[in-house]
MITORRO-613651 format. One record per residue (C-alpha): y, z, x; residue in one letter. Coordinates in steps of 0.5 Angstrom, whole numbers, padded with zeros to 4 digits, always signed. Each point is the difference from the previous one (the first is absolute). Layout:
residues N
YZXA ...
END
This chain:
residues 532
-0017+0049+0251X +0004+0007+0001X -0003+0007+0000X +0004+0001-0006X -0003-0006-0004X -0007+0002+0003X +0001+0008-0003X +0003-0004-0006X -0005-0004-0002X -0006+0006+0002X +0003+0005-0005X +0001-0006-0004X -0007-0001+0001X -0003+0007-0002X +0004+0001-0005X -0005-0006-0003X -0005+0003+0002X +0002+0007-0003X +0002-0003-0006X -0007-0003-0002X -0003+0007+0002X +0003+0003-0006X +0000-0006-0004X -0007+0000+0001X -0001+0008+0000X +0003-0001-0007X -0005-0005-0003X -0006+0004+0004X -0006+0000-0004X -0002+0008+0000X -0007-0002+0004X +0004-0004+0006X +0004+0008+0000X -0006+0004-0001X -0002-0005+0006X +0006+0001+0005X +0001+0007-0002X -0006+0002+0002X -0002-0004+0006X +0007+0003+0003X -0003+0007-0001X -0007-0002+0004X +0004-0003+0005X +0005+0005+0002X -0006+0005+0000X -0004-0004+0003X -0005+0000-0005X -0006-0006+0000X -0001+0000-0007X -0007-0002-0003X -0003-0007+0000X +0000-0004-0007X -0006+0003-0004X -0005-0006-0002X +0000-0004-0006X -0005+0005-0003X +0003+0006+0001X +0006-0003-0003X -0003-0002-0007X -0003+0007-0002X +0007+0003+0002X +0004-0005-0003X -0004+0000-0007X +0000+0008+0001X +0007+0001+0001X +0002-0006-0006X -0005+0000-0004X -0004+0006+0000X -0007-0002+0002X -0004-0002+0004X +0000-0007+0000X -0007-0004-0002X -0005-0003+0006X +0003-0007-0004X +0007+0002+0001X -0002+0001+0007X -0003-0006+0002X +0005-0004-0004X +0007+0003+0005X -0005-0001+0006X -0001-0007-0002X +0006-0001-0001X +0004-0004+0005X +0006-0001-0001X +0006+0004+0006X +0003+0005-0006X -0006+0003-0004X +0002+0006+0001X +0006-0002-0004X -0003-0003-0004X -0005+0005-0002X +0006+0006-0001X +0003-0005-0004X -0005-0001-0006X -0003+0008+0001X +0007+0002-0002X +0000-0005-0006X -0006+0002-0002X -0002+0005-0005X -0004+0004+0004X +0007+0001+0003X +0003+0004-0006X -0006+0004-0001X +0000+0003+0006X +0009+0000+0001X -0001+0004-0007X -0006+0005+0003X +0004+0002+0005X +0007+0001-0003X -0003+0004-0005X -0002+0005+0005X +0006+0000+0004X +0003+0000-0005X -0003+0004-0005X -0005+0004+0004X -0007+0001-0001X -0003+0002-0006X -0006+0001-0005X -0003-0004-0004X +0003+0001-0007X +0008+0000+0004X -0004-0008+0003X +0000+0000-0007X +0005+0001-0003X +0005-0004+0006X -0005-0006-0003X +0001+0001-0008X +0008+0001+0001X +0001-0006+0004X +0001+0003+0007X -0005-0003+0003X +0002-0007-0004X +0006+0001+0003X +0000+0001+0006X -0004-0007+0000X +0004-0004-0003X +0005+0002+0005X -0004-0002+0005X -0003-0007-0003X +0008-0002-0001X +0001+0003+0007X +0006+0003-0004X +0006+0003+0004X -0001+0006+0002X +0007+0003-0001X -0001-0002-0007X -0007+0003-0001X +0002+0007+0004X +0006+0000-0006X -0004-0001-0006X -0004+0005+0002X +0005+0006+0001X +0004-0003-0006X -0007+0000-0004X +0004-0003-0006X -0005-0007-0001X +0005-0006-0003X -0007-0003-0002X -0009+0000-0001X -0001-0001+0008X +0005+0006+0002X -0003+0004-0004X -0004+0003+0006X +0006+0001+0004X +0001+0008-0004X -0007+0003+0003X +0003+0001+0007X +0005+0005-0004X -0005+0003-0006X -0006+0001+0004X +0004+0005+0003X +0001+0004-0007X +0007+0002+0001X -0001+0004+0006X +0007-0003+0003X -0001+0003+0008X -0007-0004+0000X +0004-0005-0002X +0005+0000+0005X -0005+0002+0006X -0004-0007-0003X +0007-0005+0000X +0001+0002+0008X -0006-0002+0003X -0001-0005-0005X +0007-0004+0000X +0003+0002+0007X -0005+0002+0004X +0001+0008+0001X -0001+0006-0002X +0004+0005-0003X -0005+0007-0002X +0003+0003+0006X +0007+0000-0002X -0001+0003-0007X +0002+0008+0003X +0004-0003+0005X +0003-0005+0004X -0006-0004+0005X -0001+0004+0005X -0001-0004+0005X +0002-0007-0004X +0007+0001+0001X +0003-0005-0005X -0005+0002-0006X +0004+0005-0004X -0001+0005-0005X +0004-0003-0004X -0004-0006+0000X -0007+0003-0002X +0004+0003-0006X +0005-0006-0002X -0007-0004+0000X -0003+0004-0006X +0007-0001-0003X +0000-0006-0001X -0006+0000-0004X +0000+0007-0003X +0002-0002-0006X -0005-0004-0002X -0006+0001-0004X -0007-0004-0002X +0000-0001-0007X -0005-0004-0003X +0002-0006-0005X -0002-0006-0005X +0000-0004+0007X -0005+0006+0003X +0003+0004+0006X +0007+0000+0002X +0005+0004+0004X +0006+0002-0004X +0006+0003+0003X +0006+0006-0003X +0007-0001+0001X +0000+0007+0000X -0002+0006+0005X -0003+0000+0007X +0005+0004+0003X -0002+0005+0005X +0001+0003+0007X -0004+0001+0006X -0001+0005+0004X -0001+0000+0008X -0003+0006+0005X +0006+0003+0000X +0001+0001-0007X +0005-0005+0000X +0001-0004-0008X +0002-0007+0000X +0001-0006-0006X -0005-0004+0000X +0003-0007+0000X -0001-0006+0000X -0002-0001+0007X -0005-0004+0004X -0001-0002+0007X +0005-0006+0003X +0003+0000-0007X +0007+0002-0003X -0001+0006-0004X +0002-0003-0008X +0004+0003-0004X -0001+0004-0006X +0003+0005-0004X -0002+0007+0000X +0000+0005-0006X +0004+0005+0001X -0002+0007+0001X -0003+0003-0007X +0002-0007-0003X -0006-0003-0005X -0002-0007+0000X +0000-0003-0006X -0006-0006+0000X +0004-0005-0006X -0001-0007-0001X +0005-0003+0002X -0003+0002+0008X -0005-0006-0001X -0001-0007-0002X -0006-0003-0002X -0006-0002+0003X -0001-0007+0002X -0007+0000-0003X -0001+0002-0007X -0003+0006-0001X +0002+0002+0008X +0004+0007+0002X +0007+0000-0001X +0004-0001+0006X +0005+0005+0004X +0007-0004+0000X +0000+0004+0007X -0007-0001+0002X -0002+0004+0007X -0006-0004+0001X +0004-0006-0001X +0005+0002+0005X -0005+0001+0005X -0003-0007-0001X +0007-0003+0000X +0004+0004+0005X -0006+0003+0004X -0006-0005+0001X +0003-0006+0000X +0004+0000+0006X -0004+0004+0004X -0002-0001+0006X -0006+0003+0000X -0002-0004-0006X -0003-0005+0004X -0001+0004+0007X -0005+0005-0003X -0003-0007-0004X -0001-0004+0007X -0003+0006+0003X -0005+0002-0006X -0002-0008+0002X +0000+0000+0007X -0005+0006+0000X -0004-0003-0005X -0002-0006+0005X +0002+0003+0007X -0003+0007-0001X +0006+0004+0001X +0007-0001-0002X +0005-0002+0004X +0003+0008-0001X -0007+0005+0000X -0001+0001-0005X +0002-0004-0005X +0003+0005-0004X +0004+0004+0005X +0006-0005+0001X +0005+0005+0003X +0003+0002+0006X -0006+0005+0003X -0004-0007-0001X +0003-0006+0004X -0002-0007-0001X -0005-0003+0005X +0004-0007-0001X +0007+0002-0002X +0003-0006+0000X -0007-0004-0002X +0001+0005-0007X +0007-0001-0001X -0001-0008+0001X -0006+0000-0005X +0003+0005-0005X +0007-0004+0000X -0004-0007-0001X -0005+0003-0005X +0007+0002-0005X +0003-0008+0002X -0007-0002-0002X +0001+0003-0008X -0005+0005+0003X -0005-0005+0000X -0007+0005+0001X -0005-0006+0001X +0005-0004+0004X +0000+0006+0006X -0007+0002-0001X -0002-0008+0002X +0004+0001+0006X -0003+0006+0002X -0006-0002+0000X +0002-0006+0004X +0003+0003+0006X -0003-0001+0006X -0001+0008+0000X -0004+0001-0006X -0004-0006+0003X -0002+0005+0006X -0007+0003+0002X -0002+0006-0002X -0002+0002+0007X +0005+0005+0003X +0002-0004+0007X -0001+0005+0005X +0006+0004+0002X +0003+0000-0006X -0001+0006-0005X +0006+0000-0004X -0001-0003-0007X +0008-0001-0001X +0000-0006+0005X -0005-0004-0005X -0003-0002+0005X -0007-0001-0003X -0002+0000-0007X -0001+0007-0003X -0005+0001-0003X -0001+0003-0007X -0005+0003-0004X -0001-0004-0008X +0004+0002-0005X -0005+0004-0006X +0001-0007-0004X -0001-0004+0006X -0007+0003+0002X -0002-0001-0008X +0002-0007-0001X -0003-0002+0007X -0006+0003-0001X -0001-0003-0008X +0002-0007+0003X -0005+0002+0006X -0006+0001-0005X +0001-0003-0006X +0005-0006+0002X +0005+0003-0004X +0005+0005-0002X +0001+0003-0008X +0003+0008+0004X -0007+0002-0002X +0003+0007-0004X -0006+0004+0005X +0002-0004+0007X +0008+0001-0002X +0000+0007-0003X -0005+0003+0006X +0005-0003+0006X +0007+0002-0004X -0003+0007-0001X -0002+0000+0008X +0004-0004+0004X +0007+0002-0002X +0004-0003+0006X +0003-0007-0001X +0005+0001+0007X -0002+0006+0004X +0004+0003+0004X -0006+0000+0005X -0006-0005+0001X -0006+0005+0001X -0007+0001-0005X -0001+0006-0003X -0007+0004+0000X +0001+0000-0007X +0000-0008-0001X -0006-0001+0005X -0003+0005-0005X +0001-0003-0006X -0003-0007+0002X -0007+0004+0003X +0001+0004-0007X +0002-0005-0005X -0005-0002-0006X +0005-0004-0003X +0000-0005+0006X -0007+0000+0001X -0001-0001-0007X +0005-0006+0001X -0004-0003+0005X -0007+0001-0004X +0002-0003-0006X +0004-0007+0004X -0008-0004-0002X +0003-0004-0005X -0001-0007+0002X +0006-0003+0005X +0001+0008+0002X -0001+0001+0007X -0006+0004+0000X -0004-0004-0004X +0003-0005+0005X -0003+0004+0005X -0006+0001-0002X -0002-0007+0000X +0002-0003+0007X -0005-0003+0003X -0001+0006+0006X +0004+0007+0003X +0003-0004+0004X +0005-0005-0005X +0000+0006-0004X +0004+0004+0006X +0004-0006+0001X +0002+0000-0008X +0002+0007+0000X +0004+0000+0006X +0003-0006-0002X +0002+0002-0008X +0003+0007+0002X +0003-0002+0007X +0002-0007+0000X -0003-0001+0007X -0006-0001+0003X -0006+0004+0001X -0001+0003+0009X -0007+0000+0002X +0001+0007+0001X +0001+0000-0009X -0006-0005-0001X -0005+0004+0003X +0002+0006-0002X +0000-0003-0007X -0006-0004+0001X -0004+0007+0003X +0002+0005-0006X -0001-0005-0004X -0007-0002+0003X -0002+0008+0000X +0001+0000-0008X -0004-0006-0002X -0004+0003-0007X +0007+0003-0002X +0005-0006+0001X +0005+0000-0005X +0001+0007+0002X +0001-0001+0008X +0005-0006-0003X +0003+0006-0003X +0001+0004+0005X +0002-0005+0006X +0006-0003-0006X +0002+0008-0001X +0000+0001+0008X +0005-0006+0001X +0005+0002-0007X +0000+0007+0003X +0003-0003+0007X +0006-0001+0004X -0001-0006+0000X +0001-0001-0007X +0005+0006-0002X +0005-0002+0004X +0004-0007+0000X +0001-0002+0008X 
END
């Protein structure tokens, strides 16, 4: 054979070869890339990732993170019983099936979305179907795109939107608060620091941005209706300038980051609008607001939202630091040029995948969970200090809603979001993804001062309820194994035993409240308040 038909044949060769690569790539599910993408990272920097974390620590983390609980001593023996190669998989599959997958996805969305609140405002998110909203939304694993657009349209076509328009109207026409909410919540930036002036140090974030922001919704206003709460719309109006440092005015356009400005007619100077019939159809809903012909909060669904890349972007990034402990971009709201991505092309493959998947929520957040990467030890290995490798699993603290639902399965076998758990937590612990992983003195305060927890644990007698559970084991050594085993899935050290067994053994003529103490001390812990 010639060395031409040989050159020939090799290239021929390769190109096959290449061919399958991108055939492959292209139909690469996102936990092979997740895969790939980050062992390329520790190979080039020389990283020896942590080693695989054992089936126990596996189960408390993926019911904490899936589920929002810890998972019962049951539900433990059953995954670690269970022989077969794919549990993991499998496991993941039903938590993000479950119920108790809904609850949780809605506890964390309505805090990212919405912030913390007090009870009355919890209230009244539950009464005006915020909350049955954002449920129904993760129980139908509805497309994200489709829940971002009803939320900012706010304009319900039937009963199960209706909770759409509560993002808009908890914010009680305050049309700035209103902007500076959409930008972390649907694309992932933040916006504030631009309103007297262009970013200082993220270049491609404009004045005009922030104030074309609040003109798409400027024009709105909450109105209540027979068909309770609304958000209507004038189709006159909400034409203003803004003035930079210097002094300088300029229209507020309709304008956003990444977009084409819309076009729209401004009143000429000293020209008064006239608001008439003939500006407006009539609602879809009986009884609803008119609508604008021309519908800024429409045009912004439609020719801003839509498309936009960081539509999917800033929702893949929300999921991965949800799971991961950080965002691929640090942090998860910042998604600018100061803030470069730890995984570019990881997050522009995730981000283009999640959007060709129908912004399938349920689909990416499985397959996160699958990567080998969630899958690591907590163990920081040696040597490796910077958490952007995503070389070891990142450990977090419990979200207020985690602790209160781990703690009620804990002592009571269930969880009803007793009004005294939740409320006290919400009021404590604020952060849902913290920027910084630390333990305030004012939390470990609150657990060494907190009646109403104290008062929980006293008051779990009843029959079947952990501390009445405990107090008829047969010695202080099988009541140390039960406790260690219920709050941390695993089993107890001898060091734990008989540390237990002797404070215990000490308080023989008061042993209800000795119990109390040790159940206490292990809530109060790391170990407990931290998913690892």
């Amino acid at each position: 054979m010639s060395a031409i038909v040989c050159i020939a044949a090799w290239i021929t060769a390769v190109n096959c070869i290449f061919d399958c690569v991108v055939s492959h790539a292209a139909d690469a599910q996102p936990a092979a890339v997740i895969n790939q993408q980050l062992s390329a990272r520790w190979k080039r920097d020389h990283i020896q990732p942590a080693d695989r974390c054992s089936d126990r620590d596996f189960v408390r983390r993926v019911y904490l993170d899936l589920a929002g609980r810890i998972p019962t001593v049951q539900e433990t023996t059953e995954f670690l019983n269970d022989g077969r190669d794919d549990r993991r998989n499998r496991l993941i599959d039903t938590l993000l099936a479950s119920e108790d997958h809904v609850q949780h996805f809605a506890d964390l969305f309505d805090a990212l979305l919405m912030g913390r609140t007090d009870d009355s405002k919890y209230a009244e998110r539950v009464k005006h179907g915020w909350r049955d909203y954002l449920e129904t939304a993760f129980r139908e694993n509805r497309p994200w795109n489709d829940v971002a657009a009803e939320i900012l349209l706010a304009r319900p076509d039937d009963k199960t939107q209706r909770g759409a328009v509560w993002f808009l109207y908890e914010r009680n026409n305050q049309h700035q608060a209103i902007a500076e909410s959409i930008a972390p919540a649907f694309f992932g930036i933040r916006i504030e620091c631009a309103q007297c002036h262009d970013h200082m140090m993220v270049d491609e974030i404009k004045q005009e941005h922030y104030w074309g922001l609040v003109a798409f919704f400027n024009r709105s206003k909450n109105e209540n209706t027979p068909n309770g709460p609304r958000v209507a719309e004038s189709a006159i109006g909400g034409f203003s300038e803004f003035a930079n440092l210097t002094g300088e005015s300029s229209p507020n356009r309709l304008a956003f980051l990444q977009t084409e400005t819309i076009d729209e007619r401004r009143p000429e100077k000293d020209e008064k609008q006239a608001d008439s019939d003939e500006l407006y159809v009539p609602a879809s809903v009986s009884d609803d607001p008119r609508v604008p012909k021309f519908s800024r909060r429409e045009q912004f669904v439609t020719n801003v939202l839509q498309d936009h890349p960081l539509l999917a972007r800033s929702m893949v990034n929300r999921l991965w630091a949800i799971l991961m402990g950080r965002g691929i971009v640090h942090p998860y709201d910042e998604i600018d040029s100061i803030h470069p991505p730890s995984h570019p092309e990881l997050l522009d493959w995730l981000s283009e995948d999640f959007a060709n998947n129908g912004f399938d929520v349920r689909r990416l957040t499985g397959m996160i969970a699958r990567s080998d990467a969630y899958q690591l030890d907590s163990k920081r290995p040696d040597d490796v200090n910077d958490p952007s490798t995503f070389a070891w699993y990142l450990e977090r603290p419990l979200t207020a809603e985690q602790m209160a639902r781990s703690i009620q399965l804990a002592m009571r076998g269930t969880f009803q979001n007793d009004a005294t758990v939740v409320s006290s937590f919400r009021a404590q612990f604020l952060d849902v993804l913290p920027d910084q992983v630390e333990v305030p003195i004012a939390d470990a305060l609150y657990f060494s001062n907190n009646e109403k927890l104290i008062g929980y644990i006293r008051e779990s007698k009843a029959e079947g309820q952990l501390m009445q559970q405990l107090i008829g084991e047969a010695s202080h050594r099988s009541r140390a194994n039960r406790l260690i085993e219920t709050l941390f899935g695993r089993e107890a050290t001898k060091d734990e035993i008989k540390a237990i067994v002797k404070y215990l053994k000490q308080r023989q003529d008061r042993m209800p409240d000795a119990i109390e103490q040790v159940v206490w001390s292990l809530l109060a812990g790391a170990e407990f308040r931290f998913n690892h």
